[in-house]
Chimera marker file (.cmm) of the C-alpha trace (Angstrom):
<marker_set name="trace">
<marker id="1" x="31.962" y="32.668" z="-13.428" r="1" g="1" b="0" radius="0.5"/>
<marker id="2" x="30.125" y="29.678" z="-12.130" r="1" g="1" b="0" radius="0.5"/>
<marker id="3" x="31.371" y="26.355" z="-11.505" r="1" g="1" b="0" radius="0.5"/>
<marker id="4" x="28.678" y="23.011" z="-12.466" r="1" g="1" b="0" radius="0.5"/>
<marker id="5" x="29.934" y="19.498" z="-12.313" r="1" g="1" b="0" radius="0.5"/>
<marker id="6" x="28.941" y="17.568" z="-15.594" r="1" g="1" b="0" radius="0.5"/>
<marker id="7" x="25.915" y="14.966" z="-15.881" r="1" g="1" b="0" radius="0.5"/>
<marker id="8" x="28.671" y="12.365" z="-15.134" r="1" g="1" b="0" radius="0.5"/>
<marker id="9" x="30.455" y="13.594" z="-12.524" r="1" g="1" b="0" radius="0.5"/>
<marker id="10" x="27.097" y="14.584" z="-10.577" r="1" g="1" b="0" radius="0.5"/>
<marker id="11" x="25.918" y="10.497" z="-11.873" r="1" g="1" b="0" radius="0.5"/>
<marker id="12" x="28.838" y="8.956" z="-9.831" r="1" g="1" b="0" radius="0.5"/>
<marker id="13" x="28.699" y="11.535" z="-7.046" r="1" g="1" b="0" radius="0.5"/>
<marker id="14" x="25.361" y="9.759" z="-6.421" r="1" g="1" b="0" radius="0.5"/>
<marker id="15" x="26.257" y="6.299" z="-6.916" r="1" g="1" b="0" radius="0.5"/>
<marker id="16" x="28.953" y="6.878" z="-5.325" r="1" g="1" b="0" radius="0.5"/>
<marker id="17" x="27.082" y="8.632" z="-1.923" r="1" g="1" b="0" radius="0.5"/>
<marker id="18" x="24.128" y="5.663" z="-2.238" r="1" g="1" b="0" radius="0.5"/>
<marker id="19" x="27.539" y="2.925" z="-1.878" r="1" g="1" b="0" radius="0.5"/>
<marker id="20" x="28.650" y="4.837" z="0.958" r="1" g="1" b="0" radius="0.5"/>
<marker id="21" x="25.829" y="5.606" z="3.239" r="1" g="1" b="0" radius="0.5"/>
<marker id="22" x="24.838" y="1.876" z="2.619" r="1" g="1" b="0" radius="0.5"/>
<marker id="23" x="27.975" y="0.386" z="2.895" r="1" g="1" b="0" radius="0.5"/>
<marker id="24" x="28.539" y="2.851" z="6.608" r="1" g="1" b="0" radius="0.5"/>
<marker id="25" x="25.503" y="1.790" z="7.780" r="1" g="1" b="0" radius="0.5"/>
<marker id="26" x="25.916" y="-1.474" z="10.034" r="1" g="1" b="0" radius="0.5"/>
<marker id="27" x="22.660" y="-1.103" z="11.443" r="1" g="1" b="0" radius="0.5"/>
<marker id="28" x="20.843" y="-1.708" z="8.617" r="1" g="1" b="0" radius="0.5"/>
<marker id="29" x="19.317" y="-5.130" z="8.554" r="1" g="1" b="0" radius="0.5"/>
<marker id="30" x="17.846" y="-5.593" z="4.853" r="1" g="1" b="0" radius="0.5"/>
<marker id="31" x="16.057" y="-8.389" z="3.763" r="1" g="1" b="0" radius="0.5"/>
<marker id="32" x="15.935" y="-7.945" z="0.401" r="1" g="1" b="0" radius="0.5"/>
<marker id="33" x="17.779" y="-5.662" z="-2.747" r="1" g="1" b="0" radius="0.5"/>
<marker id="34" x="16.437" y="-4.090" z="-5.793" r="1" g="1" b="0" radius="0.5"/>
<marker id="35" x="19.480" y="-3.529" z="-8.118" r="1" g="1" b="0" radius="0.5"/>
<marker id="36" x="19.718" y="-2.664" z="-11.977" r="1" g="1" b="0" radius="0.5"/>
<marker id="37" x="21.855" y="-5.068" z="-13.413" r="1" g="1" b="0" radius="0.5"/>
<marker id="38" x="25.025" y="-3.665" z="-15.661" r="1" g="1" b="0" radius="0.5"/>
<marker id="39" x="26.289" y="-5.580" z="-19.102" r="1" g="1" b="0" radius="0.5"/>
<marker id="40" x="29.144" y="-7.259" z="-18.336" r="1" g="1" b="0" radius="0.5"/>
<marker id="41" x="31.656" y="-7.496" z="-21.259" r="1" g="1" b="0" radius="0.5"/>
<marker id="42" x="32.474" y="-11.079" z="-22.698" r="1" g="1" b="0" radius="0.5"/>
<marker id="43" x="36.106" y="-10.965" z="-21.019" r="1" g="1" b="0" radius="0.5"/>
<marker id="44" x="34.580" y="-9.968" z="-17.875" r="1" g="1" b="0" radius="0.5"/>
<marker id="45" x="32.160" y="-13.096" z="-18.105" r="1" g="1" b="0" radius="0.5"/>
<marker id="46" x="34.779" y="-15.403" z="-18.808" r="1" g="1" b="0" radius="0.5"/>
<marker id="47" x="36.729" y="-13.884" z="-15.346" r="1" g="1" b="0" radius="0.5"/>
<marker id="48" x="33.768" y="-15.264" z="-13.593" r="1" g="1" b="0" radius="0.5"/>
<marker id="49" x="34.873" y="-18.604" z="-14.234" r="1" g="1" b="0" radius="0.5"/>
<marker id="50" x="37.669" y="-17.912" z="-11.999" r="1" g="1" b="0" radius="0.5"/>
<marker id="51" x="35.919" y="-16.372" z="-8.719" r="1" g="1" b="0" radius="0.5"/>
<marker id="52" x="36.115" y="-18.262" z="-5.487" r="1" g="1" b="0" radius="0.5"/>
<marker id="53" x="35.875" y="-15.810" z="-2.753" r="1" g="1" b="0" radius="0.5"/>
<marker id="54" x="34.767" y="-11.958" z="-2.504" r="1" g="1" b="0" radius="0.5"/>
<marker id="55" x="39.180" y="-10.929" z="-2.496" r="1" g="1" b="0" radius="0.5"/>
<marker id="56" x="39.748" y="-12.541" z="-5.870" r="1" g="1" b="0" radius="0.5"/>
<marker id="57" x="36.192" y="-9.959" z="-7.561" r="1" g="1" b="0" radius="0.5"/>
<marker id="58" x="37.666" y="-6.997" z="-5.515" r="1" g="1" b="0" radius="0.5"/>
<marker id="59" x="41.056" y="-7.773" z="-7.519" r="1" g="1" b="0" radius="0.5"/>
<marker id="60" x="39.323" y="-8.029" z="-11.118" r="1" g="1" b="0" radius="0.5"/>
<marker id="61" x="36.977" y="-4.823" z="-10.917" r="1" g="1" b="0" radius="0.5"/>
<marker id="62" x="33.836" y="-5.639" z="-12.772" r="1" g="1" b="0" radius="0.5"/>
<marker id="63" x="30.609" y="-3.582" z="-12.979" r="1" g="1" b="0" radius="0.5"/>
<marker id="64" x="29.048" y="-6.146" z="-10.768" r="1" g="1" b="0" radius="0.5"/>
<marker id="65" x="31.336" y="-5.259" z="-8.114" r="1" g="1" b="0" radius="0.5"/>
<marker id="66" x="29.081" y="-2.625" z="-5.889" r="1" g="1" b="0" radius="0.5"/>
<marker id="67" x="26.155" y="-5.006" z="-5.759" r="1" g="1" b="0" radius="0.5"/>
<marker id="68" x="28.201" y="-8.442" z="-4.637" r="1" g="1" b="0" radius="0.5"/>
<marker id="69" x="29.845" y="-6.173" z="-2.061" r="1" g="1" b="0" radius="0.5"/>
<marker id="70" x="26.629" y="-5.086" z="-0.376" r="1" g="1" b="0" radius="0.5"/>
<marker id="71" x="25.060" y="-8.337" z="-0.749" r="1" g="1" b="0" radius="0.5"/>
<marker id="72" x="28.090" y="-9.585" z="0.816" r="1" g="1" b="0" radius="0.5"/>
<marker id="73" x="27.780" y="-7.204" z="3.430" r="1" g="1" b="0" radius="0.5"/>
<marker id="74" x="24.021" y="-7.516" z="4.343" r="1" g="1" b="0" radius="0.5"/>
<marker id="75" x="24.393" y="-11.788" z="3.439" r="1" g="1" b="0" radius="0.5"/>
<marker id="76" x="23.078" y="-12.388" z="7.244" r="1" g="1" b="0" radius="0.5"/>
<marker id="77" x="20.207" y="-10.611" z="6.593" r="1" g="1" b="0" radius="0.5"/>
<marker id="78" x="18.938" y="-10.744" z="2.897" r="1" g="1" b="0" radius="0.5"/>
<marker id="79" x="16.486" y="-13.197" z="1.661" r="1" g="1" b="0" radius="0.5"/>
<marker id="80" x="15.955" y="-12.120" z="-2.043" r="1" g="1" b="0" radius="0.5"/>
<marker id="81" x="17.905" y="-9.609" z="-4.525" r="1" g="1" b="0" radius="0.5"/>
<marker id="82" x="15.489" y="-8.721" z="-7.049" r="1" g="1" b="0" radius="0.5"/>
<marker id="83" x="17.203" y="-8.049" z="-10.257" r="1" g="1" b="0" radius="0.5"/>
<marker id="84" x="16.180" y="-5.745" z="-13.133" r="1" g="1" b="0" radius="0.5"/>
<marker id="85" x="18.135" y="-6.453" z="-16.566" r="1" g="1" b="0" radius="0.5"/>
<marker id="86" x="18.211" y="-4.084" z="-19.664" r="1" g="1" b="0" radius="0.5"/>
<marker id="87" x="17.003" y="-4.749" z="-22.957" r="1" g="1" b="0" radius="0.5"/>
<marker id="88" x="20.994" y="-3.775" z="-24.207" r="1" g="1" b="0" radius="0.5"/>
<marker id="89" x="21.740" y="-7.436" z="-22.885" r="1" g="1" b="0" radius="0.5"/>
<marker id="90" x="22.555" y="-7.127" z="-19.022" r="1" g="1" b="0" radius="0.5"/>
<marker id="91" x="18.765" y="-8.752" z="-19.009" r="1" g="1" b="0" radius="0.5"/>
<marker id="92" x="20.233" y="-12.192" z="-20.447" r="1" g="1" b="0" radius="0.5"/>
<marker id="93" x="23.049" y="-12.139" z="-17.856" r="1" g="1" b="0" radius="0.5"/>
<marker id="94" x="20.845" y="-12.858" z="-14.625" r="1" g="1" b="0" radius="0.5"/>
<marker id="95" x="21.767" y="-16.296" z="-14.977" r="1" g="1" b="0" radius="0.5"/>
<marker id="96" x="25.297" y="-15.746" z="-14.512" r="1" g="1" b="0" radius="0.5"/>
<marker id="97" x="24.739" y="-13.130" z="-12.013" r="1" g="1" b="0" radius="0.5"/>
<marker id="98" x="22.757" y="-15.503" z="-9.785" r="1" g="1" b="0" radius="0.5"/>
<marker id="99" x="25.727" y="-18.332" z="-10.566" r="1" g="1" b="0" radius="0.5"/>
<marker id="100" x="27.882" y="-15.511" z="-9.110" r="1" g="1" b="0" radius="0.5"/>
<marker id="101" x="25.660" y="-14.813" z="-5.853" r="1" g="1" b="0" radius="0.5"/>
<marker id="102" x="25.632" y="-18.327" z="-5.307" r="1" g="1" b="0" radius="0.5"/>
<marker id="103" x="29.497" y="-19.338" z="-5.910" r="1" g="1" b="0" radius="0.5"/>
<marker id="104" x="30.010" y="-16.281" z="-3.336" r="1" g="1" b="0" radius="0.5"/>
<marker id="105" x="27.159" y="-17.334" z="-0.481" r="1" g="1" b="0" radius="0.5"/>
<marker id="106" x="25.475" y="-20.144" z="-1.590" r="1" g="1" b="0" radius="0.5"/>
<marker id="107" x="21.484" y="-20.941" z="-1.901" r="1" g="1" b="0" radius="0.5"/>
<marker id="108" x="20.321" y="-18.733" z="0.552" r="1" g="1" b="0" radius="0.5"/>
<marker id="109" x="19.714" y="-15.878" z="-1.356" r="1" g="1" b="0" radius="0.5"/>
<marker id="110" x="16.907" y="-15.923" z="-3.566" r="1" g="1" b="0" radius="0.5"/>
<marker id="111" x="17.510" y="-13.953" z="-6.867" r="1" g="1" b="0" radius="0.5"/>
<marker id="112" x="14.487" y="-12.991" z="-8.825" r="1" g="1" b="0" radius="0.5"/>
<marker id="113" x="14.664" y="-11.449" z="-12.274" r="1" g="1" b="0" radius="0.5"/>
<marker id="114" x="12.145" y="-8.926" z="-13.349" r="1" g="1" b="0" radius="0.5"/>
<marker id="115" x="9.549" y="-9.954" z="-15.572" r="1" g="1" b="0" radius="0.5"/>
<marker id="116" x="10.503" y="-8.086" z="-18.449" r="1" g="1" b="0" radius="0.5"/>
<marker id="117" x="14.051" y="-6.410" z="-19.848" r="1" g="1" b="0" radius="0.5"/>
<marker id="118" x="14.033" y="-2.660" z="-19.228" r="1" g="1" b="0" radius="0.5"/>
<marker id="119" x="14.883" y="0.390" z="-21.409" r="1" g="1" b="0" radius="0.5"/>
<marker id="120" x="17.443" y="1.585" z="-18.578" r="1" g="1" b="0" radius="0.5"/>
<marker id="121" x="17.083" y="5.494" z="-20.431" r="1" g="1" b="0" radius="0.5"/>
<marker id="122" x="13.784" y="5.274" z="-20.028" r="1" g="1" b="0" radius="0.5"/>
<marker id="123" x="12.752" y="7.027" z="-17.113" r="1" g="1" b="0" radius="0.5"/>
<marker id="124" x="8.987" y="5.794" z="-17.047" r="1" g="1" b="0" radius="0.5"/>
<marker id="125" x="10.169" y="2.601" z="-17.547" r="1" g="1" b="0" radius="0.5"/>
<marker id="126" x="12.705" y="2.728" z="-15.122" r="1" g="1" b="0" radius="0.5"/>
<marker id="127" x="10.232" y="4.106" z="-12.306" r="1" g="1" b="0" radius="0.5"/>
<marker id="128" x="7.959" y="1.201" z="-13.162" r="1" g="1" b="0" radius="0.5"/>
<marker id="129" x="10.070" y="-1.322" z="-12.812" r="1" g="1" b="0" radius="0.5"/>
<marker id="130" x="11.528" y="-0.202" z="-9.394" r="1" g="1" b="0" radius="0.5"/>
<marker id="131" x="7.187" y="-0.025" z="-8.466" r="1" g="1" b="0" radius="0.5"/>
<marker id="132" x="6.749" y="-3.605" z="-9.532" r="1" g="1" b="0" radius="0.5"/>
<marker id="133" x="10.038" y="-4.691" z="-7.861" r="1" g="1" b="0" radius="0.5"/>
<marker id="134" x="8.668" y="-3.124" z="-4.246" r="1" g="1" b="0" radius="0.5"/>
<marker id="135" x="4.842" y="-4.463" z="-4.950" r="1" g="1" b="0" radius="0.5"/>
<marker id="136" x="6.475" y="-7.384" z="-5.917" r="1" g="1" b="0" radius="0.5"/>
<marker id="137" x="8.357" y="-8.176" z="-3.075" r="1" g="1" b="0" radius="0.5"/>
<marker id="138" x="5.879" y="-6.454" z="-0.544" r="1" g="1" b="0" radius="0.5"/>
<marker id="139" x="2.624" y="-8.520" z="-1.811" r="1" g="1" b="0" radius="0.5"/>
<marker id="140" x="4.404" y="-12.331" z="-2.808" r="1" g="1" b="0" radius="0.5"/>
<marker id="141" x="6.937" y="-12.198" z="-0.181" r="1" g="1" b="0" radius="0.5"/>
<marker id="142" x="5.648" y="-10.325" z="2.607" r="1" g="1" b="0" radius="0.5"/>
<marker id="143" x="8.940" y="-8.024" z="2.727" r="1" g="1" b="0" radius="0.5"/>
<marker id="144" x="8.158" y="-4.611" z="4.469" r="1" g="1" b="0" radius="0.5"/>
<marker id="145" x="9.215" y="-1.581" z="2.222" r="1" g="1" b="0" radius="0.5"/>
<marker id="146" x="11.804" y="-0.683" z="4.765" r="1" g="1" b="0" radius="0.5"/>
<marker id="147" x="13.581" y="-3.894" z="4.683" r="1" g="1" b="0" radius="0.5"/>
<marker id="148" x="14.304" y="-2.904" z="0.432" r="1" g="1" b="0" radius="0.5"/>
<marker id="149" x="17.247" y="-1.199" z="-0.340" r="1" g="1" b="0" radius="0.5"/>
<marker id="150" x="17.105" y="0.035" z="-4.097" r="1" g="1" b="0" radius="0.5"/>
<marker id="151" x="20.964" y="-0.121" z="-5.341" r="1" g="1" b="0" radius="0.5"/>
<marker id="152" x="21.157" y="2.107" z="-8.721" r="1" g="1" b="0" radius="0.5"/>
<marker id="153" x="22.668" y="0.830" z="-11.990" r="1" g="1" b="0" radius="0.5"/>
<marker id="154" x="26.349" y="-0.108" z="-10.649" r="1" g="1" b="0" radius="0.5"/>
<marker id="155" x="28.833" y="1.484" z="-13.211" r="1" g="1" b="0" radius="0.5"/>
<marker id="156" x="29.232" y="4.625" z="-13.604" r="1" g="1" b="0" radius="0.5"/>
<marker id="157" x="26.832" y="5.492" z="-16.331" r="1" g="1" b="0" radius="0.5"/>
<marker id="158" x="23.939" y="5.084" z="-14.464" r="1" g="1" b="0" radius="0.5"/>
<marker id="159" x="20.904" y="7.923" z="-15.177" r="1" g="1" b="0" radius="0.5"/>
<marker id="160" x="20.104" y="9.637" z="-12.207" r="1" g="1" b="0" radius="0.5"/>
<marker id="161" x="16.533" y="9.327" z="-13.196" r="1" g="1" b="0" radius="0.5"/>
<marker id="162" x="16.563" y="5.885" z="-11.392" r="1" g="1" b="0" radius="0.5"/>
<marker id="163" x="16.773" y="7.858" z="-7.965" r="1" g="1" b="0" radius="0.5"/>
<marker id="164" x="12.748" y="9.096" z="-7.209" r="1" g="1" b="0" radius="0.5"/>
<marker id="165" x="12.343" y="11.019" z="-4.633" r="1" g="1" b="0" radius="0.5"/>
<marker id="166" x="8.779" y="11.296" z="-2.974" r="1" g="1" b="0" radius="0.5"/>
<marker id="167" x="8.104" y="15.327" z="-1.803" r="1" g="1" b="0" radius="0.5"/>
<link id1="1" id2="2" r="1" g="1" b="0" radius="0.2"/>
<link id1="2" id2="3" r="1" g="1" b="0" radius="0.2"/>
<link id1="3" id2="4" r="1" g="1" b="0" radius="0.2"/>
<link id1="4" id2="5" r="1" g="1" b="0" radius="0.2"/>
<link id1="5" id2="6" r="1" g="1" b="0" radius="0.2"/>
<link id1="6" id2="7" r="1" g="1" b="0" radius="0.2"/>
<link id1="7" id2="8" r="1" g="1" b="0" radius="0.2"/>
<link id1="8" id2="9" r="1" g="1" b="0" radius="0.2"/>
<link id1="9" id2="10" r="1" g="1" b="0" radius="0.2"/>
<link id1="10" id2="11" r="1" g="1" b="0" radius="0.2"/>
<link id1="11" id2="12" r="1" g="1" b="0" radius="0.2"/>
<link id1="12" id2="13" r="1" g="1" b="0" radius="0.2"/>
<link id1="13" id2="14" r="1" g="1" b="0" radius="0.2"/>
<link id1="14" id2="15" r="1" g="1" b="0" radius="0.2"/>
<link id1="15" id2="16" r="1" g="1" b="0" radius="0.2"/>
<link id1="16" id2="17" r="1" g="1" b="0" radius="0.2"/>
<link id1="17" id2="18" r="1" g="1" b="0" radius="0.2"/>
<link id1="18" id2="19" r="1" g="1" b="0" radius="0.2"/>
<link id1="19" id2="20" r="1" g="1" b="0" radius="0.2"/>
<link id1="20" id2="21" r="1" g="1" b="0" radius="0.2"/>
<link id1="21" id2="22" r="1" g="1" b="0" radius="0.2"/>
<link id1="22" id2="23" r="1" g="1" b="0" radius="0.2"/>
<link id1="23" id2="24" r="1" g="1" b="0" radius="0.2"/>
<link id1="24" id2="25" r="1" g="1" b="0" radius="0.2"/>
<link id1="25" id2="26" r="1" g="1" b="0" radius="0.2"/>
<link id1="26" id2="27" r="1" g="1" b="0" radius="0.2"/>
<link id1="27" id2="28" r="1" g="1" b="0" radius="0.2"/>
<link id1="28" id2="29" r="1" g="1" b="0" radius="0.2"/>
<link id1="29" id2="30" r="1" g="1" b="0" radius="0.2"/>
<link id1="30" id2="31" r="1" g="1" b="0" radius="0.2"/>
<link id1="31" id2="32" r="1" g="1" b="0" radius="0.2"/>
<link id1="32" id2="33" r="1" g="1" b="0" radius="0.2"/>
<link id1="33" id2="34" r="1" g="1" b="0" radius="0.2"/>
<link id1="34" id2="35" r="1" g="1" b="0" radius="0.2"/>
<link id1="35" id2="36" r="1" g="1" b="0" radius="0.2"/>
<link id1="36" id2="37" r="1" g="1" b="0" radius="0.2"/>
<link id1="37" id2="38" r="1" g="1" b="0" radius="0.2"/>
<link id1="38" id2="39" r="1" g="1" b="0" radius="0.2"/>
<link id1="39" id2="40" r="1" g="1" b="0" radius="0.2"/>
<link id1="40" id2="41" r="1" g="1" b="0" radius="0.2"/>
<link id1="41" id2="42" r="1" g="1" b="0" radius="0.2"/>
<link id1="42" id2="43" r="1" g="1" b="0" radius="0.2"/>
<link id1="43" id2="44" r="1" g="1" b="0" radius="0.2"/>
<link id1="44" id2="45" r="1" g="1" b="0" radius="0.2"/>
<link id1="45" id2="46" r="1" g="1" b="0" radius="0.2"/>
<link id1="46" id2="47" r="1" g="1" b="0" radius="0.2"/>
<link id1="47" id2="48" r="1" g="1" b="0" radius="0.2"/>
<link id1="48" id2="49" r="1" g="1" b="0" radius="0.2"/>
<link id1="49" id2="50" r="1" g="1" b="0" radius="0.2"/>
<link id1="50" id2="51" r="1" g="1" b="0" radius="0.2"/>
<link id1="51" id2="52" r="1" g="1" b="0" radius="0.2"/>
<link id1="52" id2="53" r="1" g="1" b="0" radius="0.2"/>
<link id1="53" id2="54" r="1" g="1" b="0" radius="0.2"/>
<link id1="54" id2="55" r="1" g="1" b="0" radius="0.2"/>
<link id1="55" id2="56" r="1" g="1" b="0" radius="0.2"/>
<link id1="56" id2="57" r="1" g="1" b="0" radius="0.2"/>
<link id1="57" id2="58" r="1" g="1" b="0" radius="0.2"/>
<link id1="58" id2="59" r="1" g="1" b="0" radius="0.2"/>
<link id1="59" id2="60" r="1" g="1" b="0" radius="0.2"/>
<link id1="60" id2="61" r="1" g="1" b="0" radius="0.2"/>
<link id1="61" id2="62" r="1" g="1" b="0" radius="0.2"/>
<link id1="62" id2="63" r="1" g="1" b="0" radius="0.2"/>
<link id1="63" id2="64" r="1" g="1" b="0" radius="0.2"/>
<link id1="64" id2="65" r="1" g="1" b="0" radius="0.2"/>
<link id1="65" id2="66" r="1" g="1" b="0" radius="0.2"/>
<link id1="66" id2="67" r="1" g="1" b="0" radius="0.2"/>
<link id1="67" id2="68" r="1" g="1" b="0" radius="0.2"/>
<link id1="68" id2="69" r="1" g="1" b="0" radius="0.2"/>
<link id1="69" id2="70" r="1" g="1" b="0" radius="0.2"/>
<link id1="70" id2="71" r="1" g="1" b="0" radius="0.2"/>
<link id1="71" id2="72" r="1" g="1" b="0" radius="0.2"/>
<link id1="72" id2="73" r="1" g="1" b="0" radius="0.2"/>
<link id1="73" id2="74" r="1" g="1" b="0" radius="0.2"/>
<link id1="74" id2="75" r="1" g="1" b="0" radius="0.2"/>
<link id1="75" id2="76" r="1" g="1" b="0" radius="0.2"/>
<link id1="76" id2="77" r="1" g="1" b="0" radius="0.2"/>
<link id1="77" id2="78" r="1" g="1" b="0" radius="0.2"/>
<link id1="78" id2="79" r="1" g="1" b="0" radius="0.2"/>
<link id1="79" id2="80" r="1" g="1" b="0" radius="0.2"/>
<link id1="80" id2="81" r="1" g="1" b="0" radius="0.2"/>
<link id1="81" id2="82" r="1" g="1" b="0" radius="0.2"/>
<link id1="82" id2="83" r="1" g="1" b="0" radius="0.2"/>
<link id1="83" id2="84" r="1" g="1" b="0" radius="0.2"/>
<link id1="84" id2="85" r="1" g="1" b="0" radius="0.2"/>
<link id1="85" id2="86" r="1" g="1" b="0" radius="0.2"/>
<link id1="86" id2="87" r="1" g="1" b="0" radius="0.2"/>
<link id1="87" id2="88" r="1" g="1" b="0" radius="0.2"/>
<link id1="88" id2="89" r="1" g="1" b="0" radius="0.2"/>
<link id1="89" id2="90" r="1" g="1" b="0" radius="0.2"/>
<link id1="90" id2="91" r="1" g="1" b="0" radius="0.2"/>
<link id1="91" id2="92" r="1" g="1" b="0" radius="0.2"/>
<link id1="92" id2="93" r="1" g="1" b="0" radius="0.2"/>
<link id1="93" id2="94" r="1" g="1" b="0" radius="0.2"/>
<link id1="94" id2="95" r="1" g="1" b="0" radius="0.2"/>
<link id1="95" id2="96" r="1" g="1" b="0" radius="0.2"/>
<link id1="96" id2="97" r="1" g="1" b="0" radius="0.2"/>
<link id1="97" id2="98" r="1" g="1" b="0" radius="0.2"/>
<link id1="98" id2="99" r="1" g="1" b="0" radius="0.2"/>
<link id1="99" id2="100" r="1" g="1" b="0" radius="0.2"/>
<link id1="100" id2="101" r="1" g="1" b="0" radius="0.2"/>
<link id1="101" id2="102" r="1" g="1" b="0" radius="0.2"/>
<link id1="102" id2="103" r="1" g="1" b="0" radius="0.2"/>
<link id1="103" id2="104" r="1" g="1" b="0" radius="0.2"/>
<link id1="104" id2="105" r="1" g="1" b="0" radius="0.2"/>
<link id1="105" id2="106" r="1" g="1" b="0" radius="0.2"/>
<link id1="106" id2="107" r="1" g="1" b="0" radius="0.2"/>
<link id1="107" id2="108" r="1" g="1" b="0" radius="0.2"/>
<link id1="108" id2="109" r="1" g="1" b="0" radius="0.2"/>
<link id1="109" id2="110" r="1" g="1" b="0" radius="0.2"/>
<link id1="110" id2="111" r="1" g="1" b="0" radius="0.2"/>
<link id1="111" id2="112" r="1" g="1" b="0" radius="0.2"/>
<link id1="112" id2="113" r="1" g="1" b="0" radius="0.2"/>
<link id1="113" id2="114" r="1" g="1" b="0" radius="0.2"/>
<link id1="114" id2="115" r="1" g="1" b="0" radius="0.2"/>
<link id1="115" id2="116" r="1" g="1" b="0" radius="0.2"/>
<link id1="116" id2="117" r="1" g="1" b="0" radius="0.2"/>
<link id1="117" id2="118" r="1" g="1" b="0" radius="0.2"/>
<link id1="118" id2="119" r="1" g="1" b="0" radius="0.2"/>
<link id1="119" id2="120" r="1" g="1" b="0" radius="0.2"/>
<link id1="120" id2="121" r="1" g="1" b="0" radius="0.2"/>
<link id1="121" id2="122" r="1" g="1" b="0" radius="0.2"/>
<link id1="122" id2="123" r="1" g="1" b="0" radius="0.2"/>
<link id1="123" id2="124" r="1" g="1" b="0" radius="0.2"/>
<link id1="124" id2="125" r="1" g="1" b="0" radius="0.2"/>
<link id1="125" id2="126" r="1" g="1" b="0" radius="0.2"/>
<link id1="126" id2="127" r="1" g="1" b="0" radius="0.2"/>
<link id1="127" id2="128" r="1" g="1" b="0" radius="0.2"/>
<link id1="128" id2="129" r="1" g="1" b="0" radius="0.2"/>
<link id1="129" id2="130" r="1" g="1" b="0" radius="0.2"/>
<link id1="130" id2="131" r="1" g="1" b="0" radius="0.2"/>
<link id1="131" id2="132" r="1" g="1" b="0" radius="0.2"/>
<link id1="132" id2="133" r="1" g="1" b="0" radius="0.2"/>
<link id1="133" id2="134" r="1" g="1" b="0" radius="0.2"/>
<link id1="134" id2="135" r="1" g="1" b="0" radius="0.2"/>
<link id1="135" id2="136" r="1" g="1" b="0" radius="0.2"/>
<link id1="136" id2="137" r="1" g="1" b="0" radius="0.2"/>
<link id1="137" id2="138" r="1" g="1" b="0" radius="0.2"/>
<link id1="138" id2="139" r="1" g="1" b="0" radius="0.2"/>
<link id1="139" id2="140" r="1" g="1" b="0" radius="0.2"/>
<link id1="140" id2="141" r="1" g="1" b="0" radius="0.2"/>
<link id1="141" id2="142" r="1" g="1" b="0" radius="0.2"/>
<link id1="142" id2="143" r="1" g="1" b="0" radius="0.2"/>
<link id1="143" id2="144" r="1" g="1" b="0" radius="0.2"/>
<link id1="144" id2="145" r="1" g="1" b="0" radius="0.2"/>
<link id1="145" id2="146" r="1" g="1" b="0" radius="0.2"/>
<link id1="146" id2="147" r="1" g="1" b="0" radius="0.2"/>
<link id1="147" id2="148" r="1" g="1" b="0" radius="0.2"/>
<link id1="148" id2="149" r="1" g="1" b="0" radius="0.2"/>
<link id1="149" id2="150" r="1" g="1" b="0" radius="0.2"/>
<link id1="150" id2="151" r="1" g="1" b="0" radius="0.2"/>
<link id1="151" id2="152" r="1" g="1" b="0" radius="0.2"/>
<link id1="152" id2="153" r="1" g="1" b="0" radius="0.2"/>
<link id1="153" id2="154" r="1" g="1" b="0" radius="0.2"/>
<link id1="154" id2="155" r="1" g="1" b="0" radius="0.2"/>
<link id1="155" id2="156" r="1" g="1" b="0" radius="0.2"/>
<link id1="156" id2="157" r="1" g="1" b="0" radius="0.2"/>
<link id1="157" id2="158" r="1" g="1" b="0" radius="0.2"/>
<link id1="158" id2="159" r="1" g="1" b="0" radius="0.2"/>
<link id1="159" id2="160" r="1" g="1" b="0" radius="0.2"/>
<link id1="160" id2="161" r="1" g="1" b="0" radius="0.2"/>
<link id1="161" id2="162" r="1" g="1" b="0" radius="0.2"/>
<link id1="162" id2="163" r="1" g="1" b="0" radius="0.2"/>
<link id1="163" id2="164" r="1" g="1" b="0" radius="0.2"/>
<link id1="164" id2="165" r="1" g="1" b="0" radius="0.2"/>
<link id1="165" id2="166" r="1" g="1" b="0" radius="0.2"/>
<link id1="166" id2="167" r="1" g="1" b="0" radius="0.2"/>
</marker_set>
């Protein structure tokens, strides 16, 4: 009899892997993020209130956790994190994300919202944001595709079909 892992299990494999191999790699010198934004709960937003340093969000474990680590990690280096937010409400919390980035690292980092919430099951929609987010930051801020890391939806329910693979 065979053995398959479930949707979800093979879901955070991935996220999991794309944390790792960016979070290994120190020579990586990105200049700019594309990350799909997770709805934080209403206790998690009021925990924000309480965030000084990077230590006291690894101690409260919040979806937003995976992309404040690796903007953390690439801070030297990263000029803009271009955010996509879903129409389920994670789209209206891009304010309080970019309060976040800023608390953490200050005004360096420029955070830019996508134009429009997303349908994060939609895979068309999903693949068209992540297009605009690249032209985007290729043609109005002169960032070279390999400078872009994309950073999947940071929880574990994330749909694989955010991961495109070019053949």
């Amino acid at each position: 009899m065979k053995s398959f892992l479930t949707l979800s299990q093979v879901q955070f494999l991935l996220s999991s892997l794309v944390f790792f191999v960016v979070w290994i790699s120190d020579e990586l010198k990105p200049k700019a993020v594309i990350i799909f934004l997770s709805l934080l709960k209403e206790k998690d937003l009021r925990c924000l209130n309480n965030i000084g340093n990077l230590e006291e969000l690894r101690n409260i474990k919040i979806p937003w956790q995976m992309p404040i680590e690796i903007i953390g990690k690439y801070k030297d280096s990263l000029k803009y994190v271009y955010v996509i937010g879903s129409e389920n409400g994670s789209y209206a919390q891009i304010g309080k994300f970019k309060d976040l980035v800023e608390s953490l690292f200050g005004n360096s980092i420029d955070i830019i919202p996508h134009k429009d919430p997303v349908d994060f099951e939609d895979l068309e929609e999903n693949l068209e944001a992540i297009e605009k987010a690249y032209e985007r930051l290729k043609n109005e801020k002169n960032i070279n595709e390999h400078d872009i890391i994309l950073i999947p939806q940071e929880d574990r329910k994330f749909k694989a079909q955010q991961f495109h693979f070019h053949h």
